[in-house]
C-alpha positions in Angstrom: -10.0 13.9 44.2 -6.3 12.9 45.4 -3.5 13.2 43.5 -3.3 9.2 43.5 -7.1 8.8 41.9 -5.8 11.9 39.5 -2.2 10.1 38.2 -4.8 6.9 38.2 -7.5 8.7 36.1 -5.0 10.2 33.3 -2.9 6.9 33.6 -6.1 4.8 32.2 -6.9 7.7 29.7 -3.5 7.4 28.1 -3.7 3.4 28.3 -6.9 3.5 26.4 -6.7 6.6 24.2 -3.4 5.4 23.5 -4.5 2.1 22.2 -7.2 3.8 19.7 -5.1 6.1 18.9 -2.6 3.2 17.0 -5.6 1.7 15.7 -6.8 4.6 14.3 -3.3 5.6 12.2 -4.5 3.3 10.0 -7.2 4.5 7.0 -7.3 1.5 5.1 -8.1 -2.1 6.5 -6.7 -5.4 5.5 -9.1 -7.4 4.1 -10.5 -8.2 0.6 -13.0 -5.4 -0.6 -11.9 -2.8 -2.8 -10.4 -0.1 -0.9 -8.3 -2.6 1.7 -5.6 -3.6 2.1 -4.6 -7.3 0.6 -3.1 -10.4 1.8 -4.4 -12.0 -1.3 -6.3 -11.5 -4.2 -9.3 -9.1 -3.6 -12.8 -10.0 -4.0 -13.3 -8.2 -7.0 -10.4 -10.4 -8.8 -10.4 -13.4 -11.0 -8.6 -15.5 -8.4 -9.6 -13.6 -5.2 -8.9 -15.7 -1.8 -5.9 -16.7 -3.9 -2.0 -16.1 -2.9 0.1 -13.1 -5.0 3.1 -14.2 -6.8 5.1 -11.2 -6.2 8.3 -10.7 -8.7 11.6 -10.3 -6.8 12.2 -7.0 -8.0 9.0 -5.9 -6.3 10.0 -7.3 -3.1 13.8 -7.2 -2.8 13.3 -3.3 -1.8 10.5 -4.1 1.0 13.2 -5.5 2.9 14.1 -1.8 3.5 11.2 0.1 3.1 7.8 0.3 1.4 7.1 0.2 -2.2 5.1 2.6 -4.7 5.0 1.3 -8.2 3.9 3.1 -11.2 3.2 1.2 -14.5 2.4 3.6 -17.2 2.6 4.4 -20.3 4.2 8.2 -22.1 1.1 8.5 -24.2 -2.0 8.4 -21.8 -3.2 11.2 -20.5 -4.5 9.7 -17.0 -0.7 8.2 -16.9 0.9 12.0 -16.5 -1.8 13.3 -14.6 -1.1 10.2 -12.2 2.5 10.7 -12.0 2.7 14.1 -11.4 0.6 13.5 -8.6 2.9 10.7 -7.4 5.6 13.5 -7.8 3.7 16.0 -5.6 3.4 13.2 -2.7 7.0 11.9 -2.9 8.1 15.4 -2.2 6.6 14.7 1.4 7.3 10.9 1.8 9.8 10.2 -0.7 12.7 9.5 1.6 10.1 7.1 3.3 9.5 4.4 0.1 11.4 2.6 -2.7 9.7 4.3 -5.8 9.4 2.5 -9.4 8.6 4.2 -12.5 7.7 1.6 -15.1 7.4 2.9 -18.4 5.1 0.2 -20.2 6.9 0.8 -23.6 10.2 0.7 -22.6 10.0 -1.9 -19.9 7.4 -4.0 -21.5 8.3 -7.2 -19.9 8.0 -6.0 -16.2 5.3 -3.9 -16.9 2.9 -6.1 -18.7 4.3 -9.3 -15.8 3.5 -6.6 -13.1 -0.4 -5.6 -14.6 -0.6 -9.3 -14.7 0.4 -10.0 -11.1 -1.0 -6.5 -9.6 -4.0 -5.8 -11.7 -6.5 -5.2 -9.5 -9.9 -6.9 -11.1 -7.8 -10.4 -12.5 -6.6 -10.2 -16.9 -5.8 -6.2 -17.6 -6.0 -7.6 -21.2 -10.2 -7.4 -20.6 -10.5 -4.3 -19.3 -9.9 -1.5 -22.3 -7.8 1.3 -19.6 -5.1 -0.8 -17.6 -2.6 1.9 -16.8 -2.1 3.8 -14.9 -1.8 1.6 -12.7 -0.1 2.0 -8.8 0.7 -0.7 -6.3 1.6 -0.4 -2.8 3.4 -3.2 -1.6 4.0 -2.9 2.6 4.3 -5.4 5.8 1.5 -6.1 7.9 -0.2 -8.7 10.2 -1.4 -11.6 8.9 -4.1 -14.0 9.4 -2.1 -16.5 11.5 0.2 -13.3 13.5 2.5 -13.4 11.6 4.4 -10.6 9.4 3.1 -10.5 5.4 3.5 -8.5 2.4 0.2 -6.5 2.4 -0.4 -4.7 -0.8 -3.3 -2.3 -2.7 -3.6 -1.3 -6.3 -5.6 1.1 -8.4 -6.4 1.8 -12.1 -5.9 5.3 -13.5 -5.4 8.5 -12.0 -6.3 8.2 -8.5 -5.5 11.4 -7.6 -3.0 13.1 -4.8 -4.8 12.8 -1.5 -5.6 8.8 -2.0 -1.7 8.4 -3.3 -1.1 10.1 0.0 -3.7 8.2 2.0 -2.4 4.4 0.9 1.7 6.0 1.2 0.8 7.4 4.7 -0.2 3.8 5.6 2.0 1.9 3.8 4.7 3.9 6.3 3.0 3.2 9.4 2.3 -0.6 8.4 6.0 -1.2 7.8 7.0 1.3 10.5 4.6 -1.0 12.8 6.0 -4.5 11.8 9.3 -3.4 11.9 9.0 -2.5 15.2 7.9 -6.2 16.4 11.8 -7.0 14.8 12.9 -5.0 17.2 11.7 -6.9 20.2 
C-alpha cells in the first residue's frame, strides 16, 4: 500500500471514529423517557410534552456554566446520604458547574417553587418522599437546531456514579453548545 492510500486510510478512520467518538461522550439522550435528558416535561409527568417554567435564579447561572441543584431537607436520611455524594463528585467537577444547596426548611419558598417546577413525576405533594431531589439544568440541541436549556431530575439518593454520569454530561452538553457561540 502507498503512503498516499495509507495518509487516505487513517484520514477516513479519524473522520469517522472521530464523529462516533462525539456522539458517544454522551450517556444520556435527550428525549422524554425517564433516564433522558428533557426539553420538556417527561413522559412520566403530569404535564409531559409540556414547556418548563424555569425560575430565574435557576437559569441566571447557566449563562456561565451548568447547574446542579440540591433541594433537601436536614432531617432525611436519603437527603445527607445524597449530598455527601454530591460532595464527593464536586471534588472532581466542581470548578465545572454552578452548585445550589437548597435547604427545604430554611429556603421553603424556592424549594417547595423548585419541587413544583422540577419534580420529576408532576405534584411532589402526591408522592410521600419528594426530597432529595437533584436537577441538572444544561444547553443542548433542540428540536428545531437551535440551543435549549436541557435538564434531568431525580428523587432520593441517586448515588455517586449517576450524580457523576448526568454532571459529566451536563459539561460536555454546555461545553458542546458553547462551542457553536464560538463560530
Amino acid at each position: 500500500m502507498s503512503s498516499l492510500s495509507l495518509a487516505l486510510v487513517f484520514f477516513l478512520a479519524v473522520s469517522v471514529l472521530g464523529a462516533a467518538a462525539e456522539e458517544a461522550v454522551f450517556e444520556h439522550l435527550i428525549g422524554s423517557g425517564p433516564e433522558d435528558w428533557w426539553i420538556t416535561y417527561p413522559d412520566q409527568h403530569s404535564y409531559a410534552g409540556s414547556s418548563v417554567e424555569h425560575p430565574s435564579w435557576a437559569l441566571d447561572p447557566l449563562e456561565e456554566r451548568p447547574v446542579m441543584i440540591l433541594f433537601h431537607s436536614s432531617h432525611c436520611a436519603a437527603c445527607v446520604q445524597q449530598e455527601a455524594a454530591i460532595i464527593r463528585v464536586l471534588g472532581v467537577l466542581g470548578d465545572e458547574v454552578a452548585y445550589q444547596d437548597v435547604l427545604t426548611e430554611s429556603e421553603y419558598e424556592k424549594g417547595w417553587g423548585g419541587l413544583l417546577v422540577y419534580y420529576p413525576q408532576g405534584d411532589p405533594r402526591a408522592d410521600p418522599i419528594y426530597v432529595p431531589l437533584t436537577v441538572f439544568l444544561t444547553l443542548g440541541p433542540g428540536p428545531g437546531g437551535g440551543t435549549e436549556v436541557v435538564w434531568h431530575s431525580a428523587v432520593g439518593s441517586t448515588g455517586e456514579r449517576r450524580i457523576r454520569s448526568y454532571l459529566s454530561d451536563a459539561v460536555a452538553r454546555y461545553d458542546e453548545a458553547s462551542r457553536s457561540w464560538e463560530r
